[in-house]
Every structure is written in C-alpha cells, then in structure tokens.
C-alpha positions in Angstrom: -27.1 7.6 -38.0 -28.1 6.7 -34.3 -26.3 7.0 -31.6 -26.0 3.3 -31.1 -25.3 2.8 -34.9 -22.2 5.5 -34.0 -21.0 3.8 -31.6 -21.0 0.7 -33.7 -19.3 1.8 -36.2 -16.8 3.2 -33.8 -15.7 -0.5 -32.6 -15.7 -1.6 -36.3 -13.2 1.6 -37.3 -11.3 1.0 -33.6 -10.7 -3.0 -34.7 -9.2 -2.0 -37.5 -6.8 0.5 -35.5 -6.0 -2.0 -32.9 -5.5 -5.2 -35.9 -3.0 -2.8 -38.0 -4.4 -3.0 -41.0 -8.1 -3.3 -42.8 -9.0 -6.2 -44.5 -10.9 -5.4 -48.3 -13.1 -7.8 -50.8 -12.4 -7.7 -54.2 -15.0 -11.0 -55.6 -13.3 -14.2 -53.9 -9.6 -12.2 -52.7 -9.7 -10.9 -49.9 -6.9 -8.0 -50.0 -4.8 -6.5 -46.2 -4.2 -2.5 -46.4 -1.4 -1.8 -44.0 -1.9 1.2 -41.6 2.0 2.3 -42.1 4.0 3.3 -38.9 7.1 5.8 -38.7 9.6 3.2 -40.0 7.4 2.9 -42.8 7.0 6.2 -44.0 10.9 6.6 -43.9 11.1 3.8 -46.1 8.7 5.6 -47.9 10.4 8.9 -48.2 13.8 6.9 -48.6 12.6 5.4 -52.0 11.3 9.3 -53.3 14.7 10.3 -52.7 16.3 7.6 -54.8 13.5 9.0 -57.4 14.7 12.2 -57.3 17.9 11.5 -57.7 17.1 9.7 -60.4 15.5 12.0 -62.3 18.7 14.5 -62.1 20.4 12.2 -63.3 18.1 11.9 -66.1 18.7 15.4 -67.2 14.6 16.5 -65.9 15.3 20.1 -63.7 14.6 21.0 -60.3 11.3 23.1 -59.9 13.9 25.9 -58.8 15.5 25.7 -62.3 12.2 25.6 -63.8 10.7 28.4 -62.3 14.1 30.2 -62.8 13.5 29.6 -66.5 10.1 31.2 -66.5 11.3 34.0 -64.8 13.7 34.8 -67.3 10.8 34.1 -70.0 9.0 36.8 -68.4 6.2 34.2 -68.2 6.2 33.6 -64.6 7.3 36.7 -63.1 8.6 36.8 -59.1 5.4 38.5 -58.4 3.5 35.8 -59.3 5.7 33.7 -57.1 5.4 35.9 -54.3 1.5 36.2 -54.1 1.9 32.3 -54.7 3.8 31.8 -51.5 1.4 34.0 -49.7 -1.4 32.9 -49.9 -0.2 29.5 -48.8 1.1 31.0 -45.9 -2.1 33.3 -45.6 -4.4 29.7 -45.7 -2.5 28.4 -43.0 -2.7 31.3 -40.8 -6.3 31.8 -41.4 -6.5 27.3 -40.3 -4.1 27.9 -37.0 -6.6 31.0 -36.6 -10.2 28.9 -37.0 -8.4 25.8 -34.3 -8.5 28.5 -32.1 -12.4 29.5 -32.3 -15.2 28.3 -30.2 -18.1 30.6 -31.7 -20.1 29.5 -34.5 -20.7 33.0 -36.1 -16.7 33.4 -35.8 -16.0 30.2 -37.7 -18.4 30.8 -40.5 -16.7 34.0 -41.1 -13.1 32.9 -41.4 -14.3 30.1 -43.1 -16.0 32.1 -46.0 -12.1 34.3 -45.8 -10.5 30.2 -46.1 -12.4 29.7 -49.4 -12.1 32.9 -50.8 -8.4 32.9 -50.6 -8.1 28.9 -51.4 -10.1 29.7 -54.7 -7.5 32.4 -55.8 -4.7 30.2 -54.6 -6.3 27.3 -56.5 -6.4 29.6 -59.8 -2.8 30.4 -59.3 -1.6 26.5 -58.5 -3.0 25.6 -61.4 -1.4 28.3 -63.8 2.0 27.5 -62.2 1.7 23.6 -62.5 1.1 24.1 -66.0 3.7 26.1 -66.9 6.5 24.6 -64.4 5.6 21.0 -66.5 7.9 18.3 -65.3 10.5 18.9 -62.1 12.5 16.2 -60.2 10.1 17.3 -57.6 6.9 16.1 -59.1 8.0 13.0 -60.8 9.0 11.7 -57.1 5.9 13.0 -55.9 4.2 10.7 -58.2 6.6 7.8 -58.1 6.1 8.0 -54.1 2.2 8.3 -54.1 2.1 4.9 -56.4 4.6 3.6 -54.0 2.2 4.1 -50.5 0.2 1.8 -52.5 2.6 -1.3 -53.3 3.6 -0.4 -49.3 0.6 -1.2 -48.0 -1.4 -3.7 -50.1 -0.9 -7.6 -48.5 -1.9 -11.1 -49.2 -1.9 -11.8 -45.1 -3.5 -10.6 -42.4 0.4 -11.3 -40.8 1.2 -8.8 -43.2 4.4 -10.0 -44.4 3.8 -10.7 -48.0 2.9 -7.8 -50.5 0.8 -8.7 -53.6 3.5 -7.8 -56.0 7.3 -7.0 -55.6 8.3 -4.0 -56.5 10.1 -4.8 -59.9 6.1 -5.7 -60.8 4.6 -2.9 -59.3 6.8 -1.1 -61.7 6.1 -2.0 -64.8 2.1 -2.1 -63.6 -0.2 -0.3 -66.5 -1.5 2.7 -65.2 -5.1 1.0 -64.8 -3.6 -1.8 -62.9 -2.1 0.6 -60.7 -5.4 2.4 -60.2 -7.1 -0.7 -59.2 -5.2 -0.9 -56.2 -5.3 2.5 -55.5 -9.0 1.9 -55.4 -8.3 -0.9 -53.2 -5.9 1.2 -50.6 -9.1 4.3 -50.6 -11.4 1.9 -49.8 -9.6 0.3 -46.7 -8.6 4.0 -45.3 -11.7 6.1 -46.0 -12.7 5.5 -42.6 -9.4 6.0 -41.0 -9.9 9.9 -40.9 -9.1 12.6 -37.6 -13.5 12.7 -37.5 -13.5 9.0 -37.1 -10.8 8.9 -34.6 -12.1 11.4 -32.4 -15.5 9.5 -32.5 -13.6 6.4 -30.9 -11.5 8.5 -28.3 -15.0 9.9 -26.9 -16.3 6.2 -26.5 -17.1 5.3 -23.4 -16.2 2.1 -24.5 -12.9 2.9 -25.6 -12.3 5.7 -22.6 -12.4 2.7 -20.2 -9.7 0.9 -21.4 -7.6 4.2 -21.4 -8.9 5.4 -17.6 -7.1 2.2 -16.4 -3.6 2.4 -18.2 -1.7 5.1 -16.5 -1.3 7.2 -19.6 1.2 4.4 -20.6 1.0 3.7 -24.5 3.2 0.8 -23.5 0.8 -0.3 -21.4 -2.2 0.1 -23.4 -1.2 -1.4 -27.2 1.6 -3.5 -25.4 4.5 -2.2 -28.0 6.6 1.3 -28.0 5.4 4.5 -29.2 8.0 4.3 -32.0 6.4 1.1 -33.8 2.7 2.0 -33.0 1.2 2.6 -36.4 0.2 6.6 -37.0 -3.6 5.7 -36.3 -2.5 4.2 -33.0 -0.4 7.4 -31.9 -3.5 9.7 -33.5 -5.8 7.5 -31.2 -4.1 7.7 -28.4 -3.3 11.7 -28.4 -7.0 12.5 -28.8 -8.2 10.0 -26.2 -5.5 11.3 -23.5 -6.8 15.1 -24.4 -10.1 13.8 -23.5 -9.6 12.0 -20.8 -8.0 15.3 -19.1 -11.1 16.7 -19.3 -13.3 14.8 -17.5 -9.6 14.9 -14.6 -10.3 18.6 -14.9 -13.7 19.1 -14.8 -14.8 16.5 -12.5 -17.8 16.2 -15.1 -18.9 13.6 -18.0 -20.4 14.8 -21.2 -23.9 15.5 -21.0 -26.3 13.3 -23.1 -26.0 13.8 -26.2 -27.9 12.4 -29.0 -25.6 12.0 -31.3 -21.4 10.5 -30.9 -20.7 13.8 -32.4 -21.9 16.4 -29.8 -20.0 14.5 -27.5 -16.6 14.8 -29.5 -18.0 19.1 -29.9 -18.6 19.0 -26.1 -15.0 17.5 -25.4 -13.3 19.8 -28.0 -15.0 22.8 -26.7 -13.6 22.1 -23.3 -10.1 21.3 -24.5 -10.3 25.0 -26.1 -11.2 26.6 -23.0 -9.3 24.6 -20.4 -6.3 25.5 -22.3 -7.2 29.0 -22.8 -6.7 29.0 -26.7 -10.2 30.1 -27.1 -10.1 33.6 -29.3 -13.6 34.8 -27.9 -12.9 38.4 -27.5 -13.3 37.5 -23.9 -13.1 40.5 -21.2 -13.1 39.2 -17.8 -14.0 41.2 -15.0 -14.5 40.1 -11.1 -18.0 39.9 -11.7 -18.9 39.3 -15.7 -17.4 38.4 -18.8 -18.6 39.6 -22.0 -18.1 37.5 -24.9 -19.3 39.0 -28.1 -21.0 37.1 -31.1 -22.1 34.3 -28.5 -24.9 32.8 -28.0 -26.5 31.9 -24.8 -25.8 28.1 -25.4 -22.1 29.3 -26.4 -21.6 31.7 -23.6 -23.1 29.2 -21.0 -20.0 26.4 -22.0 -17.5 29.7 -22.3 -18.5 30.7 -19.3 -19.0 27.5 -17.6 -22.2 28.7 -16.1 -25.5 27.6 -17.0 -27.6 29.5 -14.7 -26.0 32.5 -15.0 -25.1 32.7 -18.4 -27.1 36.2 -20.2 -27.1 37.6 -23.5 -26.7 41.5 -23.4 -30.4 42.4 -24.3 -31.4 40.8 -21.4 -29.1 41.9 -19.0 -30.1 45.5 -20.2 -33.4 44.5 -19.5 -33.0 43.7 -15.9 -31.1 46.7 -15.2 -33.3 48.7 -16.1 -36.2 47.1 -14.6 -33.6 47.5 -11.4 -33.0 51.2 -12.1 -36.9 51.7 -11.8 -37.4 50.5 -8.5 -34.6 52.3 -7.8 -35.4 55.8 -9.2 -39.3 54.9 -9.4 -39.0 55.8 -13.1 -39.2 53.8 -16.4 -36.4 54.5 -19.2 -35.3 52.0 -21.6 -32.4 54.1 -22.3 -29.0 53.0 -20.7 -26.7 55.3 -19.4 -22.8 54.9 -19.1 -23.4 54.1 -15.3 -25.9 51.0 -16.2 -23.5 50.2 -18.7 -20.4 49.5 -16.2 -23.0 48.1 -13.5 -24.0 45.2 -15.9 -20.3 44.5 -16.6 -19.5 44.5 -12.6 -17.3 47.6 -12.9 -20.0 49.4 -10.1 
C-alpha cells in the first residue's frame, strides 16, 4: 500500500474512532458496532458475574475444584500445574523483555524463545482444557464473549437501540449467534494497536493534537471516563508521539511508507526514555552497542555522521597506528582496543 493510500485509510479507521462506532452492510441493513467504553465493559463484566454465580448454583464446579479433582485422580498432577503457570509467566516476561528491544537481531532471537515456549504452553493448555471440562469459569467466559456481541450490535447510528434484547439474544441458535459475531469482527478488524499508531503518526491527525494542550477534554469535548477505549488508546499514543518531536526538536524523516514513521517514532520513545536493552556501554567518548547495525547504531546513538561499526573503527586505527609507528599490523593490541572505545 502507498503512502498516500496509508494515510487514507488512516482518516477512514480515525472516523470511525471519532463517530464511536463502525457502520457494517449486511445486503440492504445496514448494522452499528459499538466501540464500548469503561462503563460498558463493567456492564459487561457485571453480567459474567451473574453467570457465574449462576452456574454454582447450578451445581457445575469451580476450575479450582476441578483441577483439585484431577489432582486427586493422579491425572493432572501439581507438576503439571506448576510448569502450566510458568510458562505463562515465562511468555510474559520474555513480551515485557522484547518491548524493551530496539535491535533487530535481538528481537528475532527472543522471538524464536516466544514461540518456542508458546508451542509447549499451547500443548499443555490444551491437555488441561480437556480434562478440566466444564468450570463456572468457562461457562461465563463464554456467556460473556456472546454477550460483547449483543453489547455492541445497533440498529442506529445514535446507538440507542440494540437489534435484539437480551431475552432474544438468549435463546439465539448458535448459527444466529455467529452471524453477528461475524458482523462485530468485521466492524473491529481494523480497530487494532497497528492501526492506531498509524493515525497517531499522521500529520493530519498530530495537528489537531499540537493545538489542544494535552487536554482530552479539549480535544474529543467529553471526560476521559466516557471516551470509548479506542479514544483513550488514540490519544496515549499520539501524546507519546507528540513528546518526541518536544524533545527532539526534529520531525520524522521521509519515509516511504506510514509505517517507518510509526518505527521511527517508537524507536525514539525507547531511547528517550532509556528502556532500550542495547547492551549499551557509554563512555565520554564512544558507546559500543553490540548486535547493531550502522543504521541501528546511528538512531541509538543519535549520530549519523559518526555512527561506526567495530570493523571499521579497527580499520582506522590501525591505519592511525601506522603513521604513527611507520609500520603496518592488522593485529590490534589492548592499547588500540581502549583507544577506539575513548578510554586513551
């Protein structure tokens, strides 16, 4: 896609944002998916509990009884729960640890480690799904994930008149309910943390936002608290942004593609804020910044025209060395070592 097709698309996405909701054909109805705020998704999370409850009182167990159970059965043993709970926890360290990377060769790596340990973790999810069977947990996990859908699916763009009450949605077939399903995908596809970051790196959207005083008020003209959760994504990202061009003084370089703009700006966001893990040793003089590249060093380093892979700073000091000594040795020595690094 073009650059000007990107940033097309953008303003299509960003109307959506700024209307609330996305409008979807289906032949001559025309169907309104909400974008759901706060309040909604604690109405939301109100009705799962009156699931749950529900459900106990139905006589189905907790997931803690059922895995209790299996225990006891020797089928599901608390090792297998442990390694279970691990590698969760060992998925999201290895995600907080890749948010933290600017280096490509450093983010391949961990993420080759992410799907390694997802597949195993995968394996073992499915093993324990099978044998938990049904808990009060995952029926109102289901009940709620068919309920996002009657929540957001209108008749009016006003968005005050669901297609079906909830006594209908209810006793909806299964293929009914995946029809609207369909119809909820369809209208928040596009609504995803890529797209967003596309429209905070506009310029067309950064205008608006360099005028409002970093006032959400100001800017969508209603509190934080009933902004929907695409509004108060939007907004986050486009405020990170615009504190680095404060910062910097600078403007993305042209770029060919909406993309490398959004790298560009998340690049600097890592750096400015010094979460960049880059193995970085800084010195008066250099800083070394292994498994870089000169592109990658030259935005770590802020420093285009200085910016030098190892080889070649080997190179030039030992092309120094022989005017100095008058002879020619490709071989560096500890002293040409910590002259490179601006130790001498």
């Amino acid at each position: 896609m073009s650059f000007v097709n990107e940033i097309g698309e953008a303003q299509r996405v960003y109307k959506d944002i700024l209307n609330g909701y996305t409008s979807v054909k289906r032949g001559e109805k025309t169907y309104f998916v909400k974008h759901l705020s706060d309040i909604d998704h604690g109405l939301v999370n109100e009705y799962k509990q009156e699931c749950y409850n529900s459900a106990l009182e139905k006589g189905i167990q907790t997931e803690e009884q059922q895995i209790q159970m299996l225990h006891e059965q020797d089928v599901w043993t608390k090792k297998d729960e442990s390694e279970f709970y691990r590698l969760k926890q060992e998925i999201n360290s290895l995600n907080n640890t890749k948010r933290k990377l600017a280096l490509r060769k450093q983010i391949a790596s961990i993420n080759r480690d992410i799907e390694r340990v997802q597949t195993r973790l995968s394996e073992l999810e499915d093993t324990r799904n099978e044998l938990v069977g049904i808990t009060c947990e995952n029926y109102s996990n289901k009940k709620v994930n068919e309920y996002y859908v009657f929540a957001s699916i209108y008749k009016d763009k006003e968005l005050t008149e669901k297609i079906h009450t909830l006594e209908e949605y209810e006793e909806m077939s299964p293929s009914e309910i995946s029809d609207l399903v369909e119809i909820s995908n369809e209208g928040l596809i596009n609504l995803n943390e890529k797209s967003i970051k596309k429209i905070a790196a506009s310029p067309f959207f950064l205008n608006s936002i360099m005028i409002c005083k970093d006032n959400p008020m100001i800017f969508w003209g209603k509190p934080v608290s009933l902004l929907t959760n695409y509004q108060q994504s939007l907004f986050s990202a486009a405020l990170r942004f615009k504190r680095v061009i404060e910062d910097k003084g600078d403007v993305p370089p042209e770029s060919e593609t909406l993309q490398e703009i959004v790298d560009w700006y998340e690049n600097e966001v890592t750096i400015n804020t010094g979460d960049s893990n880059s193995q970085t040793q800084n010195t008066e003089k250099t800083s070394t910044v292994f498994g870089a590249d000169k592109d990658e060093l030259k935005k770590l380093t802020k420093a285009d025209d200085s910016a030098m892979d190892l080889h070649s700073a080997a190179a030039a000091r030992a092309k120094e060395r022989e005017k100095e000594t008058g002879k020619k040795s490709d071989v560096l020595t500890l002293h040409d070592m910590l002259k490179i690094h601006g130790e001498l």
